[in-house]
C-alpha positions in Angstrom: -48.6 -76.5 117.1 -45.3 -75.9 119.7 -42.4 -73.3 119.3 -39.6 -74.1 121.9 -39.0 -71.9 124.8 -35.5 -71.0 124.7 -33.0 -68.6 127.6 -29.7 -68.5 126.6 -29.6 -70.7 124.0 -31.1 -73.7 126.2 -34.3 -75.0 125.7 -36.6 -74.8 128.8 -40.2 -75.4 127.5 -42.1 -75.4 124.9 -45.4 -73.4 123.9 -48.3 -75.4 122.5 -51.4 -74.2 121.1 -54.1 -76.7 119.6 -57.4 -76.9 118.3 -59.2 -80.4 119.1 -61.9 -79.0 116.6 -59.9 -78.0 113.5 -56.4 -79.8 113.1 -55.7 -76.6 110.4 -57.0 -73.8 112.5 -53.7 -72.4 113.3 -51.5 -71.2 110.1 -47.9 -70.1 109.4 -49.2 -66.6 111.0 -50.3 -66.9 113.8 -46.5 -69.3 114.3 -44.8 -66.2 113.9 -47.4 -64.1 116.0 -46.6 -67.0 119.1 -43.2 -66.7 118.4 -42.6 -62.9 118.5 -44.5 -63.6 121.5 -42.0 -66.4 123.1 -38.7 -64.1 122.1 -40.2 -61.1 124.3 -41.0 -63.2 127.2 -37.4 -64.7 126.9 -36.0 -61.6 126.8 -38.2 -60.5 129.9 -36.7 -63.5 131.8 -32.8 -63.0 130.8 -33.2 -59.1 132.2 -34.7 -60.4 135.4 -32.5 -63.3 135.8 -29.5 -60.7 134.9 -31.1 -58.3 137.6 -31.0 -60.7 140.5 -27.6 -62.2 139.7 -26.2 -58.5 140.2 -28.2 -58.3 143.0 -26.8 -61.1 144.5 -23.6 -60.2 143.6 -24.1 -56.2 145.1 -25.0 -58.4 148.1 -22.3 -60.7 148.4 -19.8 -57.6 148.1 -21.4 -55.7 150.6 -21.2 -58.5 153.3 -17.1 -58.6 152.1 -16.9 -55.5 153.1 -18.4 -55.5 155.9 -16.3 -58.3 157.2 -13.0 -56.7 155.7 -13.9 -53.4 158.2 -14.7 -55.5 161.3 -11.6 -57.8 160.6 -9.3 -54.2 160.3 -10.8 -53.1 164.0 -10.4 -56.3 165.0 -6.7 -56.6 164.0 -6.0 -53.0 165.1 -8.1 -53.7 169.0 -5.2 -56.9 169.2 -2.4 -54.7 167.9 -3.0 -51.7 170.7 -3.4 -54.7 173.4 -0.4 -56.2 172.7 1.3 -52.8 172.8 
């Protein structure tokens, strides 16, 4: 028995459960149960992945602005020189 893995719409794995035993040991149930299962680990991965795109982003903003500020003190050090 499988249920696809899906983030955002894309398929990335797949969950499978078997019984080498009993072909019919898992039931429409326990399907569901794995599934509820899959959509809150999905939903666990799409808030992290969310989290470290800001992060990156709160990153990438914060180096901007770092270089804007020495780029001002730079342009203001050659504007009192040439002065």
């Amino acid at each position: 028995m499988g249920i696809p893995f899906e983030i955002d719409d894309n398929t990335n794995a797949a969950i499978v459960i078997q019984n080498y035993d009993n072909k019919n040991a898992y039931d429409k149930e326990d399907l569901n149960f794995i599934n509820l299962i899959i959509q809150d680990i999905a939903i666990l991965i799409n808030e992290r992945t969310k989290e470290l795109k800001i992060k990156v982003c709160q990153r990438y903003l914060h180096k901007l602005l770092f270089l804007k500020r020495n780029y001002r003190i730079k342009n203001q050090l050659l504007h009192e020189l040439l002065l």
